[in-house]
Backbone as ProteinMPNN parsed JSONL, in Angstrom:
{"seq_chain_A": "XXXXXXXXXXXXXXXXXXXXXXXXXXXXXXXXXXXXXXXXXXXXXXXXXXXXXXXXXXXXXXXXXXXXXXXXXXXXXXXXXXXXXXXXXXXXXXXXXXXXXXXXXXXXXXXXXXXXXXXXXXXXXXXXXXXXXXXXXXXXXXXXXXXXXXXXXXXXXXXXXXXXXXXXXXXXXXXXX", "coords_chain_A": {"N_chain_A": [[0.837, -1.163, 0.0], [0.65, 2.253, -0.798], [1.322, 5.298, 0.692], [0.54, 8.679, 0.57], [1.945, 11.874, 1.136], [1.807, 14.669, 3.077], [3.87, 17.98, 2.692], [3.891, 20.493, 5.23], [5.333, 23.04, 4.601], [5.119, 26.37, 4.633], [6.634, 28.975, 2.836], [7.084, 32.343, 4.027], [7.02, 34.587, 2.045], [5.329, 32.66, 0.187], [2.794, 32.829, 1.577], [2.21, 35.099, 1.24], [1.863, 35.33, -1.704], [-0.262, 33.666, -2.05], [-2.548, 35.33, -0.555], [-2.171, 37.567, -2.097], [-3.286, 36.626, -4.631], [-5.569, 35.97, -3.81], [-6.986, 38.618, -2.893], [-6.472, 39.431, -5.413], [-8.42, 38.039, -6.554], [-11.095, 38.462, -5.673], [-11.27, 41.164, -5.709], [-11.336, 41.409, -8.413], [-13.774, 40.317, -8.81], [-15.463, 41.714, -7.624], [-15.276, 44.484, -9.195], [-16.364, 43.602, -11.44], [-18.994, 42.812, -10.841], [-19.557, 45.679, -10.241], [-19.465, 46.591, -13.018], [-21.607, 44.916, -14.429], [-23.435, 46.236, -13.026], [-23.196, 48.856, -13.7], [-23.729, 48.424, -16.489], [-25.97, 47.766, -16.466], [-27.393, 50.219, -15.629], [-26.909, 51.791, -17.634], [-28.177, 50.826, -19.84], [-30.936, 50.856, -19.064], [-31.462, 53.65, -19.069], [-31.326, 54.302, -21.62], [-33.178, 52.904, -22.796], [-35.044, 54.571, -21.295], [-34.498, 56.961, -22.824], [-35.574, 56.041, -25.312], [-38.257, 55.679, -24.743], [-39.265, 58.45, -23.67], [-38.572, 59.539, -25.859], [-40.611, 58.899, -27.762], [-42.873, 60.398, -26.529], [-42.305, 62.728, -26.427], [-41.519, 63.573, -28.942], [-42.141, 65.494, -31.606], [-42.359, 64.623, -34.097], [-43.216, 61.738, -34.037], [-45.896, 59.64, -34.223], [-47.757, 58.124, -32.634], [-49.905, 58.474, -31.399], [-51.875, 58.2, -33.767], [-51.701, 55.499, -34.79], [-52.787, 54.216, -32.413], [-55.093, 54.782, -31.728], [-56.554, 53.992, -34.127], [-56.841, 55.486, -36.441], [-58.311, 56.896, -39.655], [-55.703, 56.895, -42.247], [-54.291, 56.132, -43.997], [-54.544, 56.132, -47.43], [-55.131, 57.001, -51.257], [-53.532, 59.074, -51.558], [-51.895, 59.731, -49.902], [-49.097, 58.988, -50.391], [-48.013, 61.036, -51.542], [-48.148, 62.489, -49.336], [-45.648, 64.486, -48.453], [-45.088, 65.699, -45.681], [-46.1, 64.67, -43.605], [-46.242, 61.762, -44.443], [-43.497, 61.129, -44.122], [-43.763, 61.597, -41.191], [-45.222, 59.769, -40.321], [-43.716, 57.148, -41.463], [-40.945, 57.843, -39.892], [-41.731, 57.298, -37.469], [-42.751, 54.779, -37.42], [-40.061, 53.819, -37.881], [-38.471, 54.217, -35.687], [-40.287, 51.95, -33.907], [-39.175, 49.584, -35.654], [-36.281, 49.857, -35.42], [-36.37, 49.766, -32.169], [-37.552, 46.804, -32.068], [-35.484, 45.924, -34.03], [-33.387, 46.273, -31.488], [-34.055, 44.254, -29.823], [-34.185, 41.863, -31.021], [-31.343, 41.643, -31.793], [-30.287, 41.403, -28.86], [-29.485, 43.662, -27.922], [-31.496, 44.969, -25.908], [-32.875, 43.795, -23.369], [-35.378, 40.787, -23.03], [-37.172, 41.489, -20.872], [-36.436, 44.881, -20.844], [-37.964, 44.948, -23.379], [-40.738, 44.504, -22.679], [-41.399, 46.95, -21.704], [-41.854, 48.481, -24.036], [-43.703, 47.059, -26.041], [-46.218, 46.826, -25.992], [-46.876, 49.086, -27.225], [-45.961, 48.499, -29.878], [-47.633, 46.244, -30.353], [-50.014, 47.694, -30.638], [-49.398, 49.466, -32.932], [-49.199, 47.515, -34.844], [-51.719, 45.834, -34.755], [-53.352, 47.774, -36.228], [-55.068, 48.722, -38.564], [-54.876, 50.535, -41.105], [-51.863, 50.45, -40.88], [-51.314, 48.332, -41.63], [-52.439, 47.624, -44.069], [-50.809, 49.822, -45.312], [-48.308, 48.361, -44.982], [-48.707, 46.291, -46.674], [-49.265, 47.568, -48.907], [-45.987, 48.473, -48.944], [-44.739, 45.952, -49.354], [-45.36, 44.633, -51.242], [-44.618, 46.303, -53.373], [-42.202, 46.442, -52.91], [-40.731, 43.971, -53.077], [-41.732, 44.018, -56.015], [-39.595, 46.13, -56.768], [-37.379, 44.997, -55.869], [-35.998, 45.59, -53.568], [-35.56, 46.072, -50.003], [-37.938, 45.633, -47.661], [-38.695, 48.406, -46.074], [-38.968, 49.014, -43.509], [-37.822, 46.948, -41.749], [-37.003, 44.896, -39.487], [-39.467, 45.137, -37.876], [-41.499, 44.473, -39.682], [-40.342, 41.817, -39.53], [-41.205, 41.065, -36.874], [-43.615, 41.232, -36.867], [-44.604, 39.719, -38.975], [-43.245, 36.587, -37.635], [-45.396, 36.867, -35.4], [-47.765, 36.006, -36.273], [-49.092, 38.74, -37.467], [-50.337, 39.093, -39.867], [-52.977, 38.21, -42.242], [-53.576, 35.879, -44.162], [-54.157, 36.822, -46.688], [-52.85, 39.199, -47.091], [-50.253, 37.995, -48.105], [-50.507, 37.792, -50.899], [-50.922, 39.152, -53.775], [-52.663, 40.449, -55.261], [-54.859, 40.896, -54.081], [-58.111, 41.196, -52.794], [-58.479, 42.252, -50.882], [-57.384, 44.193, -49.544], [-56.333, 47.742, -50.494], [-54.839, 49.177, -53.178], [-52.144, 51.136, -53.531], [-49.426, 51.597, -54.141], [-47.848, 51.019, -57.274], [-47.621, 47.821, -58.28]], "CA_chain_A": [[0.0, 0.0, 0.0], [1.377, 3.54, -0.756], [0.872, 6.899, 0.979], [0.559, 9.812, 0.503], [2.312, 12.621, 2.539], [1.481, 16.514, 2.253], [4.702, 18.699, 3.307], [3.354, 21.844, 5.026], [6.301, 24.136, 4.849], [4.893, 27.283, 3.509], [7.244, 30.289, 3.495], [6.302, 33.909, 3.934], [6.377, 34.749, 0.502], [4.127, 31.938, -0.303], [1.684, 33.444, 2.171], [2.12, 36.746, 0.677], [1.742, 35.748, -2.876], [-1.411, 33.187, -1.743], [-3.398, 36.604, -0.508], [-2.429, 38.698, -3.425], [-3.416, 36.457, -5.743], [-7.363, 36.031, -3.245], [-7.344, 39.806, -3.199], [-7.247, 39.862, -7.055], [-9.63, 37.787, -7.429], [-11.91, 39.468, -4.795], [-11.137, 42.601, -6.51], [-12.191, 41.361, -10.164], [-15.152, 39.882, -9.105], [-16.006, 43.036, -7.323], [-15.277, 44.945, -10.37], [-17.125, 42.604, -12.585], [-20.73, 43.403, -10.232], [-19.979, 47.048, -10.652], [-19.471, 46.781, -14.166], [-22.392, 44.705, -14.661], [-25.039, 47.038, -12.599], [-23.294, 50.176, -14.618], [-24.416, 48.406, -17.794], [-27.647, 47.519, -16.316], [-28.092, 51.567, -15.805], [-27.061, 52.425, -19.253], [-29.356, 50.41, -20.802], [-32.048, 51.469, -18.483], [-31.647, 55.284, -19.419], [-31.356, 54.103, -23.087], [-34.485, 52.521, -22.886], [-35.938, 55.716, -20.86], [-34.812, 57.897, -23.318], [-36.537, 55.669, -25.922], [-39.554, 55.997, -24.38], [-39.377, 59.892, -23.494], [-38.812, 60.284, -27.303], [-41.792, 58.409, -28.404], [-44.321, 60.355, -26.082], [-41.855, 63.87, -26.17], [-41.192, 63.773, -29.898], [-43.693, 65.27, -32.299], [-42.433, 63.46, -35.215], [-43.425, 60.374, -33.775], [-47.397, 59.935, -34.706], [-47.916, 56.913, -32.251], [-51.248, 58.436, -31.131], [-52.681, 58.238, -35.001], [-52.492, 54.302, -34.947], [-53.438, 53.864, -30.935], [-56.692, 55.489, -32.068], [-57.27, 53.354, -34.895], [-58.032, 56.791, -37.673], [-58.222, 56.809, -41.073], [-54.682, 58.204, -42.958], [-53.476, 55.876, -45.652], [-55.501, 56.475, -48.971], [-54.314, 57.145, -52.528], [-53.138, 60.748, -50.905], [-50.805, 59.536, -48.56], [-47.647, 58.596, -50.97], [-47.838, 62.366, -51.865], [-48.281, 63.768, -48.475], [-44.584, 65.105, -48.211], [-44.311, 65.878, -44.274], [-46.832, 63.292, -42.812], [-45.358, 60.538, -45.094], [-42.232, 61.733, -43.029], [-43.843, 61.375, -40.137], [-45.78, 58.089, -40.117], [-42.307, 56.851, -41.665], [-40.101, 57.987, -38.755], [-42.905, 56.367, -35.795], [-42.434, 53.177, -38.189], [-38.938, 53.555, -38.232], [-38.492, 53.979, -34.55], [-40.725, 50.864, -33.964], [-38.594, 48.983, -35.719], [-35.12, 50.334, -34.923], [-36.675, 48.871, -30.666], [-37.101, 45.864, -32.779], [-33.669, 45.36, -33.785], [-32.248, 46.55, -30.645], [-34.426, 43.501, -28.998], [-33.772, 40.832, -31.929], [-30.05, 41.628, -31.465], [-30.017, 41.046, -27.972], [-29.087, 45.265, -26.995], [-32.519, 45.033, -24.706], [-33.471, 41.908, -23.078], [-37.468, 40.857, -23.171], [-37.848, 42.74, -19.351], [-36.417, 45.848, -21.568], [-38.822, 44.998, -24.262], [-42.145, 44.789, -22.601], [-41.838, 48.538, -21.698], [-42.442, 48.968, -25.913], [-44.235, 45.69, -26.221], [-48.24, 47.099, -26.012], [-47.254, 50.27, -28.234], [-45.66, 47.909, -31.361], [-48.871, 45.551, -30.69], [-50.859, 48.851, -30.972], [-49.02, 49.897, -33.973], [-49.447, 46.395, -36.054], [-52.941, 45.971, -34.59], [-53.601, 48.876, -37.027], [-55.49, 48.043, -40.445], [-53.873, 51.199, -41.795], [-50.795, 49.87, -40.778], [-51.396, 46.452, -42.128], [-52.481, 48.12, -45.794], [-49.497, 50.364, -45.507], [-47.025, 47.086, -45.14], [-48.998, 45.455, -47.499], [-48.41, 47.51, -50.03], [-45.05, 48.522, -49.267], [-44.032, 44.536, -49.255], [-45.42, 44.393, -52.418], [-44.02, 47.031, -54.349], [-40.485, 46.532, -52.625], [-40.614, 42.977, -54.262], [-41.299, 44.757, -57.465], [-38.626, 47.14, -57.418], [-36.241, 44.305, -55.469], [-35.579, 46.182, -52.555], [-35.636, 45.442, -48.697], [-38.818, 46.254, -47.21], [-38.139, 49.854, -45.091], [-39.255, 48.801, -42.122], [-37.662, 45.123, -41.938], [-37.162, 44.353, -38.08], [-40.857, 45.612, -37.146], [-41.948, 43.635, -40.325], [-40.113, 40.919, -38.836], [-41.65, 40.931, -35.518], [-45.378, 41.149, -37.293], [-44.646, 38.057, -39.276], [-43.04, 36.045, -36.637], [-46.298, 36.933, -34.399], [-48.767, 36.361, -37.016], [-50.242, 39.743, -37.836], [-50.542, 39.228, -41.228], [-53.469, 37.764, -42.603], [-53.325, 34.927, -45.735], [-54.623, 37.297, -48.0], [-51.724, 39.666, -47.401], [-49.494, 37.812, -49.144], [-51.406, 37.81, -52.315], [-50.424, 40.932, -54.565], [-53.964, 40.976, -56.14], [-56.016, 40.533, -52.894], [-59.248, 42.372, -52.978], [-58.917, 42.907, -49.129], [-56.092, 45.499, -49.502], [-56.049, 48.595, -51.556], [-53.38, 49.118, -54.092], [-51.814, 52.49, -53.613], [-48.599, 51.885, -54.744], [-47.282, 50.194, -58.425], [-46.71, 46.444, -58.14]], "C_chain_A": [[0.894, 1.243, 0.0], [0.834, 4.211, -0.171], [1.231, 8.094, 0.785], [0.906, 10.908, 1.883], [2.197, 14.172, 1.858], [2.828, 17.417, 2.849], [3.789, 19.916, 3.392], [4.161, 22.719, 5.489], [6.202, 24.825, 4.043], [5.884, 28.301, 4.158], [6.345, 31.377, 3.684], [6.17, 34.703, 2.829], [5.346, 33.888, -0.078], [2.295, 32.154, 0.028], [0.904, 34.726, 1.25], [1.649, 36.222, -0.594], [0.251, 35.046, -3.054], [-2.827, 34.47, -1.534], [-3.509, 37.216, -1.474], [-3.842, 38.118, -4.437], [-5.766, 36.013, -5.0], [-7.38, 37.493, -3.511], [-7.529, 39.933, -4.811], [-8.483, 39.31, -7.389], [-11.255, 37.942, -6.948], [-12.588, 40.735, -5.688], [-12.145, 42.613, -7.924], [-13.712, 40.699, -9.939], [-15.956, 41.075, -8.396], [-16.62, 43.712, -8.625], [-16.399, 44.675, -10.973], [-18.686, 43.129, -12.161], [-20.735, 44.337, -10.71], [-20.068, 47.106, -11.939], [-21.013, 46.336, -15.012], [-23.983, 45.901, -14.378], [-24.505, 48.138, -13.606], [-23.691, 49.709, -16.069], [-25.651, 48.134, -17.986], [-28.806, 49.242, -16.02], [-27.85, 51.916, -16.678], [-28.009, 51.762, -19.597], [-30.408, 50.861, -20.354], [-32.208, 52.864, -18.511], [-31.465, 55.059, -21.165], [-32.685, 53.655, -23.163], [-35.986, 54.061, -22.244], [-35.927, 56.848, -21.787], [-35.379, 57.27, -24.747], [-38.091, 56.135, -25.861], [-39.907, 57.395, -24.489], [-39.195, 59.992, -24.938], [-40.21, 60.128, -27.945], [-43.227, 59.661, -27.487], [-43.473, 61.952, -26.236], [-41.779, 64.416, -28.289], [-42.114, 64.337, -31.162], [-43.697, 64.755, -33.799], [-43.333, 61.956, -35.066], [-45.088, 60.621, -33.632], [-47.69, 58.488, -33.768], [-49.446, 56.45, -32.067], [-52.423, 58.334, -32.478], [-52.8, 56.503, -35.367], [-53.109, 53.432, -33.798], [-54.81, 53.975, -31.376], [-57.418, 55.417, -33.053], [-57.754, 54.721, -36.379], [-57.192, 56.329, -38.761], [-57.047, 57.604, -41.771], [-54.313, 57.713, -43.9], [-54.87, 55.578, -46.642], [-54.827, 57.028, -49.699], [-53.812, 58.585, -52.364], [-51.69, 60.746, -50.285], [-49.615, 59.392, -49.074], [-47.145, 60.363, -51.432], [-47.833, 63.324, -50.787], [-47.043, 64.897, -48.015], [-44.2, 64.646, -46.334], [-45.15, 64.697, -43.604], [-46.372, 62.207, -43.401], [-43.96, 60.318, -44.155], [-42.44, 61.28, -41.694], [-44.233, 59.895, -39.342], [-44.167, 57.113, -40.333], [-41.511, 56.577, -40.239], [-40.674, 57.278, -37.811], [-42.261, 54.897, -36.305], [-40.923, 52.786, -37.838], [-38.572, 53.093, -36.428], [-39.03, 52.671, -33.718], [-39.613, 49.673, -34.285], [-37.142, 48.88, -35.554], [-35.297, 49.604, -32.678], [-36.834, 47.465, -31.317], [-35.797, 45.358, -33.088], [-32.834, 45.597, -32.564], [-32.513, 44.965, -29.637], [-33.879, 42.07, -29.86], [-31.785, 40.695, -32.063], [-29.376, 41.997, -30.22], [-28.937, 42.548, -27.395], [-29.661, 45.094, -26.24], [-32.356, 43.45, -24.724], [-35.115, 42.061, -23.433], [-37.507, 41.976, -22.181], [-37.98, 44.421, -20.014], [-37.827, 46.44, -22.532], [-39.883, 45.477, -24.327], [-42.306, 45.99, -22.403], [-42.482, 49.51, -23.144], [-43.512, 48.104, -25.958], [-45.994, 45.96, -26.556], [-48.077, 48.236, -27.491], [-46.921, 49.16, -29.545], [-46.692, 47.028, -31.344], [-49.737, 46.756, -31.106], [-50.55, 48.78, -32.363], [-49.684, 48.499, -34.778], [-50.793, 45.807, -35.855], [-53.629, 46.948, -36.075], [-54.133, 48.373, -37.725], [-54.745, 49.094, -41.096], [-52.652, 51.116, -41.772], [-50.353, 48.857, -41.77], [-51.279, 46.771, -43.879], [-51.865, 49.25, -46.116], [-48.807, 49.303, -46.136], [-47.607, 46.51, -46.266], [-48.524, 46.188, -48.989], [-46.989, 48.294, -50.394], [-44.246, 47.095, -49.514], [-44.483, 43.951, -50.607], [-44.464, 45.041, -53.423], [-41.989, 47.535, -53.75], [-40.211, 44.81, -52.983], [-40.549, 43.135, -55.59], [-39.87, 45.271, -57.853], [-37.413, 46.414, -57.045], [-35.221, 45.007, -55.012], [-36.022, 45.775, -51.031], [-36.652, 46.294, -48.239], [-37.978, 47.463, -45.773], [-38.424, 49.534, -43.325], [-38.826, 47.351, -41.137], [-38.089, 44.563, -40.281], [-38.757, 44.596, -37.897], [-41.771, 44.535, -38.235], [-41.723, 42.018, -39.615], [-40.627, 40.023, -37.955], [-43.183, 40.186, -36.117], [-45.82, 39.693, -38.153], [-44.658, 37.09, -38.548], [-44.334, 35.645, -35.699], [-47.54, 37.059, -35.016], [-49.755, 37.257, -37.689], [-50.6, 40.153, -39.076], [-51.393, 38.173, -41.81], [-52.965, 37.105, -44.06], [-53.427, 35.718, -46.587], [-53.612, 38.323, -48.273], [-50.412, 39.596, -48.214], [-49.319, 37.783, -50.592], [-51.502, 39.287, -52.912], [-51.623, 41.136, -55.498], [-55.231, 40.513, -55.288], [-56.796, 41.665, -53.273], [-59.343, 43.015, -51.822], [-58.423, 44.232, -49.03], [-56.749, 46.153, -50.835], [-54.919, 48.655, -52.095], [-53.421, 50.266, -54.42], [-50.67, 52.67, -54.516], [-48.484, 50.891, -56.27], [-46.807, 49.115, -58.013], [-47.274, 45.875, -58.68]], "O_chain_A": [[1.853, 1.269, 0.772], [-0.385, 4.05, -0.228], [2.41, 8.434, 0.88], [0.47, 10.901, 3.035], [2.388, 14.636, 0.734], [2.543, 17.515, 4.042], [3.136, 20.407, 2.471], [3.972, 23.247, 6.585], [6.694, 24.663, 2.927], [6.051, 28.531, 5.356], [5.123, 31.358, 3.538], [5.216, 35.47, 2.697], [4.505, 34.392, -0.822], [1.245, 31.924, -0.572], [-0.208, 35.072, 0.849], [0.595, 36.829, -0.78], [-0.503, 35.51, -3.909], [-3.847, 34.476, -2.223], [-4.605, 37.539, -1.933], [-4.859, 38.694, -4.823], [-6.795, 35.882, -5.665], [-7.904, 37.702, -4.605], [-8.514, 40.427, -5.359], [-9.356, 39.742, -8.142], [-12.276, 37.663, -7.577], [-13.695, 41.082, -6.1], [-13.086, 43.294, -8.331], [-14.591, 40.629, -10.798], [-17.127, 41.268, -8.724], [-17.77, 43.662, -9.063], [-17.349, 45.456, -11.03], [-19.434, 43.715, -12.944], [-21.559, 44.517, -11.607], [-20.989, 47.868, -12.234], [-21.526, 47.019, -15.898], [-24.971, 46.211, -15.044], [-25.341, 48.439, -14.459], [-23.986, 50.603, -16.863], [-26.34, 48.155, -19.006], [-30.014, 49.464, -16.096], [-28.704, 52.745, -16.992], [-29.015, 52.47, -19.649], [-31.096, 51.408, -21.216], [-33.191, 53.304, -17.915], [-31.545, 56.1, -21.818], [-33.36, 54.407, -23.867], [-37.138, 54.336, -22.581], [-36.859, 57.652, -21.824], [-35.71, 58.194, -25.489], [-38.815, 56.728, -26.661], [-40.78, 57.695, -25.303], [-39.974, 60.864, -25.326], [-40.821, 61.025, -28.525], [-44.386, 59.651, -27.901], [-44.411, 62.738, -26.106], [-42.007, 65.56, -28.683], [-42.837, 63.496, -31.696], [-44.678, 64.532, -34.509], [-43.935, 61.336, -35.944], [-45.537, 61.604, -33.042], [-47.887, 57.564, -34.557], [-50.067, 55.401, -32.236], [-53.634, 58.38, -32.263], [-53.734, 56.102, -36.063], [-53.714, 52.37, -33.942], [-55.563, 53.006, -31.274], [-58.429, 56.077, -33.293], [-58.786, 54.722, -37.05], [-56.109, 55.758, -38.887], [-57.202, 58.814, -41.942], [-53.933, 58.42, -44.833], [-55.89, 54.919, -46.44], [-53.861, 57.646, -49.252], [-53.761, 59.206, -53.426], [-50.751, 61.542, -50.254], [-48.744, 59.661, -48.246], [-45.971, 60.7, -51.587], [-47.634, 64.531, -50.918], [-47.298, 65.927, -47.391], [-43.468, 63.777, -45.86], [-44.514, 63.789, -43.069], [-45.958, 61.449, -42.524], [-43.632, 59.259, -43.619], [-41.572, 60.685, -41.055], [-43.821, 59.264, -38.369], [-43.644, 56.506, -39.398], [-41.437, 55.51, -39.631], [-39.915, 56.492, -37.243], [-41.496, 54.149, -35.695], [-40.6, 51.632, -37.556], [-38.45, 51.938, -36.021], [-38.267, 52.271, -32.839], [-39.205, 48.929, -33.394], [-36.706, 47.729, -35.543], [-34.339, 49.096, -32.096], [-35.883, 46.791, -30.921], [-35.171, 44.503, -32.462], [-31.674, 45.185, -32.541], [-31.628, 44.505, -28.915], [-33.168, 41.271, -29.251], [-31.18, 39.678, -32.402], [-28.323, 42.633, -30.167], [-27.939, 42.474, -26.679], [-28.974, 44.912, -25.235], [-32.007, 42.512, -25.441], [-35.795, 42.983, -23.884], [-37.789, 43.139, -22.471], [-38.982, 45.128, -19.903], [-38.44, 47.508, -22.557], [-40.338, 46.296, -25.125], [-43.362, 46.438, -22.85], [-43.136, 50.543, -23.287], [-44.548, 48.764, -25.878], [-46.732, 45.284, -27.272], [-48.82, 48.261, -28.472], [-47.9, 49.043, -30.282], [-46.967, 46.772, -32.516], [-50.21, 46.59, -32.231], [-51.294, 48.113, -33.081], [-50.786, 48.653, -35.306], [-51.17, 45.176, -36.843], [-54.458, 46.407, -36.806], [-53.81, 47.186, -37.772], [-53.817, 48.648, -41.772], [-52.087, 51.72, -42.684], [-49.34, 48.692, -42.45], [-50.439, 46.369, -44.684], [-52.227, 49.816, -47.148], [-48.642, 49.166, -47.348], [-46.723, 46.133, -47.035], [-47.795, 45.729, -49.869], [-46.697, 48.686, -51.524], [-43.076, 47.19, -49.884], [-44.015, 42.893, -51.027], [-43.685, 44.423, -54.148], [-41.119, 48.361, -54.023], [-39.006, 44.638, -53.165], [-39.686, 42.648, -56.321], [-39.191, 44.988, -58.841], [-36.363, 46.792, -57.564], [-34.093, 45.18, -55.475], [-37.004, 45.035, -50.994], [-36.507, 47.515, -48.303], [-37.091, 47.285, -44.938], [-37.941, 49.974, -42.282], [-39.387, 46.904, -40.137], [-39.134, 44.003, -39.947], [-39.162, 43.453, -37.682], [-42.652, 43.833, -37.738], [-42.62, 41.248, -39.273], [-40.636, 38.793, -37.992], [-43.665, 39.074, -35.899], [-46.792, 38.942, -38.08], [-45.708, 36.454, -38.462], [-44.475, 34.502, -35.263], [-48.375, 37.884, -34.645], [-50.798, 36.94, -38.26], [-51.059, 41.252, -39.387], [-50.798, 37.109, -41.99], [-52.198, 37.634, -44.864], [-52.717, 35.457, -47.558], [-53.332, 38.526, -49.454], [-49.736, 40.474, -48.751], [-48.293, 37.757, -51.272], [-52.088, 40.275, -52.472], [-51.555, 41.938, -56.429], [-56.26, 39.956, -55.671], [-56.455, 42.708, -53.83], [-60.009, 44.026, -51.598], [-58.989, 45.194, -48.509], [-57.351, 45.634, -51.774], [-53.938, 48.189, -51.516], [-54.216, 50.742, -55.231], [-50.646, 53.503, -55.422], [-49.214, 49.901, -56.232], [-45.73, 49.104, -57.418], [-46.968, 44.697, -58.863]]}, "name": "protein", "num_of_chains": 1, "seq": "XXXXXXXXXXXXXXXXXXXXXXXXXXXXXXXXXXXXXXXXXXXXXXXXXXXXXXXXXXXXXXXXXXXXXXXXXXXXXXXXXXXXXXXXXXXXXXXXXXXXXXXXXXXXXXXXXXXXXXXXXXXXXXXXXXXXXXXXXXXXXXXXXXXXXXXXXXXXXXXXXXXXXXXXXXXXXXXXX"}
């Protein structure tokens, strides 16, 4: 039978360099918390000033598809500054979209948007917007403008069968396709 024997003759440098090397790693895991909560308050003032834009911003038209009204009709590709504006809300929408699909926000982040982009794609003027920008950006074989938010609306079914169909009777056909 063999044994095993442990020598315990530590010097005083061995002591010393035993502590250092617990204090570092004390230290870095310290660090590491603080670093974590300071990226858990950036994102949380990135996400606040998300929000504060959407309800501070008067580009952003959020309250025109909350409230369900009537704006896209054969008018609307010509409106100049409201085209602009509906646009930009859209854009914004989906710009929180990609920040969530590429893992910038988490979900917890998310749900703070989560009711307004159901609002938004709830919309029917929404819906026969996308519809016929997803048509006539197949035509011209270009990337729909709004992709991530499109994304989302696919993914989460808000697109009826007949949407896909470029000579549905459900939809109007504003634009060329």
């Amino acid at each position: 039978m063999m044994t095993v024997t442990f020598n315990h003759d530590f010097t005083i440098s061995d002591i010393i360099a035993g502590l250092t090397f617990v204090s570092v790693v004390v230290a870095g895991l310290f660090a590491l918390m603080k670093w974590n909560t300071y990226l858990k308050l950036k994102r949380a003032e990135y996400v606040k000033s998300l929000l504060g834009e959407m309800k501070s911003n008067k580009d952003i038209v959020f309250y025109l598809f909350d409230y369900n009204q009537v704006w896209y009709d054969l008018n609307f590709h010509n409106s100049g500054e409201f085209e602009r504006m509906v646009d930009y809300t859209l854009n914004h929408f989906s710009y929180i979209c990609y920040l969530y699909n590429h893992k910038i926000i988490d979900k917890s982040d998310f749900m703070c948007f989560k009711y307004d982009i159901e609002r938004v794609l709830h919309n029917n003027q929404v819906q026969e917007y996308f519809y016929n920008l997803y048509h006539f950006s197949i035509k011209i074989k270009q990337p729909f403008p709004f992709y991530e938010l499109f994304e989302y609306a696919k993914k989460h079914h808000y697109m009826d069968d007949e949407f896909w169909n470029k000579k549905s009777k459900r939809y109007n056909h504003y634009l060329n396709f």
